[in-house]
C-alpha positions, 0 to 999 in steps of 0.5 A: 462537501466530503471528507476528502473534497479539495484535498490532493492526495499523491497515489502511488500504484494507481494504474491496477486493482485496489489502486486504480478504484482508490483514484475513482473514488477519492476523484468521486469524492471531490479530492485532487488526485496525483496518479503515479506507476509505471505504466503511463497509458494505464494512468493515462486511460484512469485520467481521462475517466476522472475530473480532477486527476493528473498523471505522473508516472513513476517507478519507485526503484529509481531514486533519482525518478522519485526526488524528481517526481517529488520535487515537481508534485507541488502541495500535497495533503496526503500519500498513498503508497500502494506500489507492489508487486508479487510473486509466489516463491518458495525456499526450496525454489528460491528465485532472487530477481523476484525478491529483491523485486518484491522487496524494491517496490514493496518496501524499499520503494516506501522508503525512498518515496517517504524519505522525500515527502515525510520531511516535508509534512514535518515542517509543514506540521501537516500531512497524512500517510496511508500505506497498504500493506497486507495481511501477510505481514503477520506470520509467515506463509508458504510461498511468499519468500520476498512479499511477506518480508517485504510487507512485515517491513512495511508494518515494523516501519509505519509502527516506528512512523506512528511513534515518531510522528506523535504529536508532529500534526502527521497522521500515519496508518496502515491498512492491512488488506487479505486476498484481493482479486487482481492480475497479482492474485491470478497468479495463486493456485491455491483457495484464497478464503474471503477474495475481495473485489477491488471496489470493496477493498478501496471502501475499506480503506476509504473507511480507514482513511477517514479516522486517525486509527493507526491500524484497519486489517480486513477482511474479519474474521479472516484477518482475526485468524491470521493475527492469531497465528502468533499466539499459537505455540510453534510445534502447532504452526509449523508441525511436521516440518 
C-alpha cells in the first residue's frame, strides 16, 4: 500500500506535461484518478494507458461546465488544479485576448473550480488541495505580462486558503515549479536555467503532496534566486530602465 492508493484525486490539466506524467504516477501508485482538460481525445488516450482512471473533460472558463463537472464527480479526497496555459507577451506588445486567457484558466479557472469543491471538504472536515503554480509568481519578469500575475494570484490565494483553512481537517499547498519542458515552454527563445522533464517535475510535486508542508518551490538554487530577487533594492533589479 502506498501513500495515495484508494484515494481518488480530480485532476485538472491532465491532458499535457506535468499533468499527464502526474496521472501515471498516482494511477501507479494505486490512487483513482479523475482527468479533466479540454481535450477530450488526449484524456481519452492517457485513460486508456492507466488502470483506475476516468475521464471528464472540462473547460474551467465555463462556470456552469465546472459546477456541472463537480456536481457529477462523486467523492473526492483530493484536487489538482494544473490548468494553464501561456504566452510570452510583452507591455510594449501588450495582446489582451492572451491575458485575460492567461488569467481565466490560470486563476480565475482556480477560483471557480475551488468555489464548488472547497465548501465541500468543509463540511466533510476533509480534503486535500494541491495547486501548481510557479516560480514566476515571485517577481515579475520580461514578457510575462498575464501568466506572472495570473500565478502571483494563484500564490496570494493558496496563502489566504492555508490560514483560512487551519484547523478546518483541509490541507492546502502549493508547488512552485521553474521551467518545465513542454508545448508551453517551446514557445520561449530565450535560455531557460535548469529546464525539468515532466517526469522529474510530477516526482517533486508527488514529493510535495505527501506532506502537509504548505510551500515546495524547485528547482534549487534556481527557485533560491528567483526568491531572492525581492530582498534586492529596486535601482539593482530594474537598472537601466
Amino acid at each position: 500500500m502506498t501513500y495515495f492508493a484508494g484515494k481518488t484525486y480530480w485532476l485538472i490539466g491532465a491532458s499535457e506535461g506535468l499533468g499527464r506524467e502526474l496521472a501515471r504516477m498516482l494511477d501507479a501508485e494505486g490512487a483513482h484518478v479523475v482527468l479533466s482538460a479540454r481535450n477530450a481525445d488526449r484524456l481519452e488516450s492517457l485513460c486508456a494507458e492507466l488502470s483506475h482512471a476516468r475521464v471528464h473533460p472540462l473547460d474551467v472558463t465555463d462556470s456552469d461546465a465546472v459546477r456541472r463537472a463537480a456536481a457529477e464527480l462523486g467523492p473526492v479526497e483530493g484536487i489538482i488544479y494544473n490548468a494553464a496555459t501561456y504566452d510570452p507577451v510583452r507591455a510594449t506588445e501588450w495582446d489582451s485576448d492572451a491575458v485575460l486567457s492567461m488569467c481565466d484558466v490560470n486563476f480565475v479557472g482556480a477560483l471557480r473550480v475551488l468555489g464548488e469543491i472547497v465548501p465541500r471538504f468543509v463540511k466533510a472536515e476533509m480534503g486535500d488541495i494541491t495547486l501548481i503554480g510557479s516560480l514566476a509568481a515571485y517577481s515579475g519578469l520580461p514578457a510575462s505580462i498575464g501568466y506572472g500575475a495570473s500565478k502571483a494570484a494563484l500564490l496570494s490565494l493558496a496563502e489566504t486558503m492555508r490560514h483560512d483553512l487551519k484547523g478546518s481537517g483541509v490541507v492546502v499547498r502549493i508547488v512552485n515549479p521553474g521551467f518545465i519542458k513542454s508545448r508551453l515552454t517551446e514557445k520561449n527563445a530565450f535560455k531557460m536555467p535548469m529546464i525539468m522533464s515532466p517526469e522529474d517535475a510530477a516526482s517533486r510535486v508527488l514529493k510535495a503532496m505527501r506532506k502537509n508542508r504548505f510551500r515546495s518551490d524547485f528547482p534549487a538554487p534556481f527557485s533560491w534566486f528567483i526568491r531572492s530577487l525581492v530582498f534586492l533594492p529596486d535601482l539593482l533589479v530594474y537598472r537601466g530602465k
